[in-house]
C-alpha positions in Angstrom: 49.6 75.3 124.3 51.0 74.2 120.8 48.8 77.0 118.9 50.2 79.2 121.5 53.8 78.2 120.7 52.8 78.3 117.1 51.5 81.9 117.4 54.7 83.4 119.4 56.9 81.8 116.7 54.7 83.6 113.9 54.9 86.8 115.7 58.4 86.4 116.5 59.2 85.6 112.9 56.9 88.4 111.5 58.6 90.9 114.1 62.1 90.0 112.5 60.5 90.6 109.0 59.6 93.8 110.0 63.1 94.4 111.1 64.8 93.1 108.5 62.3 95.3 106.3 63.3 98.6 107.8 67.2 97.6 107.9 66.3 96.9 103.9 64.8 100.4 103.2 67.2 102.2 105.5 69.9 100.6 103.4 68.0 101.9 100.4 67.4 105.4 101.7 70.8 105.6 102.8 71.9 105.1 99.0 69.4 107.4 97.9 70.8 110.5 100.3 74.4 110.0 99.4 73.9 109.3 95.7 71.9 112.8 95.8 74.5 114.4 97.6 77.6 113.3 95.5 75.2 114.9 92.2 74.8 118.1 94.3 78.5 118.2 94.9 79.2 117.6 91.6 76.9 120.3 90.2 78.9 122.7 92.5 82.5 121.4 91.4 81.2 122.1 87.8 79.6 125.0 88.8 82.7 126.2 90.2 85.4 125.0 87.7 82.8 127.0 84.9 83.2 130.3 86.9 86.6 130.1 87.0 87.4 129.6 83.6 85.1 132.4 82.5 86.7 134.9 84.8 90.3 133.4 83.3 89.0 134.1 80.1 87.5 137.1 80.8 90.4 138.9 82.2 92.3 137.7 79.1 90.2 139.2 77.0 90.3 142.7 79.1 94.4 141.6 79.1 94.2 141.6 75.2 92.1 144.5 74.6 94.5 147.0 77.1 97.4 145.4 74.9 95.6 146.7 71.4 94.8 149.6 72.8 98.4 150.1 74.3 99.9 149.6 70.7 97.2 151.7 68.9 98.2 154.4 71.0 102.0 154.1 70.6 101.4 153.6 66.7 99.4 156.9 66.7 101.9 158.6 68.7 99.9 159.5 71.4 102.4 159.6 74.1 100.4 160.6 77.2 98.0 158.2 76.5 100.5 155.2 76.1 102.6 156.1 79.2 98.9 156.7 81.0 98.8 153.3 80.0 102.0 151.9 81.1 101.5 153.1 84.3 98.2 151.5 84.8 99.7 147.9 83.5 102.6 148.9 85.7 105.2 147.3 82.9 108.4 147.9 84.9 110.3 147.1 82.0 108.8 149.4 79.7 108.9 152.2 82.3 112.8 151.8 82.4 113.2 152.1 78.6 110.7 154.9 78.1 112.7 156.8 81.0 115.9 155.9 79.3 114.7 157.1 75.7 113.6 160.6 77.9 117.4 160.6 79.3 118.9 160.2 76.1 116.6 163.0 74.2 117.3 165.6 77.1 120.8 164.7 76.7 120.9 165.3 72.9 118.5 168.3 72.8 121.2 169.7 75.5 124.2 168.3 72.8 121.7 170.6 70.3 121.4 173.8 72.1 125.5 173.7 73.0 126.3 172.9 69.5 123.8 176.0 68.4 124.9 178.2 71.1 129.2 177.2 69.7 127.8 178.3 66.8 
């Protein structure tokens, strides 16, 4: 009867150390899965933050280049092309004035033509 007590209290004891074991390396797995997540996520967030700021830089650059391009035109005098442009950028401001200039240079070519016809 004692080596029968004996052997339930080994079995018993090596039963909890098995279960203690498995809480142990489900602790440990555990870790490992969210440790692996949180990497993956950050990957992504950097992944993410990486695409943004190329596509910020990119339409700069495109932003820059329609500017040149914009004042190349208007240094070469090529109207059409710089009001082509102005349309596309849809500069309200610039719109305004460039009407305004076209106002004013009807009104003196009509001041011209009265004056020459006076005359």
């Amino acid at each position: 009867e004692k080596k029968q007590k004996i052997e339930q209290e080994r079995k018993r004891r090596q039963k909890h150390q098995e279960y203690l074991n498995a809480v142990l390396q489900h602790g440990k797995e555990f870790r490992e899965f969210h440790r692996l997540a949180m990497t993956k996520m950050a990957k992504l967030n950097k992944a993410i933050l990486l695409h943004h700021q190329n596509t910020e830089r990119e339409q700069k650059k495109e932003q820059e280049r329609l500017e040149k391009e914009r004042l190349r035109r208007l240094m070469a005098e090529d109207e059409e092309g710089y009001r082509k442009l102005i349309d596309q950028k849809k500069d309200k401001r610039l719109m305004y004035l460039l009407e305004q200039t076209d106002e004013y240079i009807a009104s003196l070519v009509k001041l011209v033509d009265e004056h020459k016809v006076e005359q």
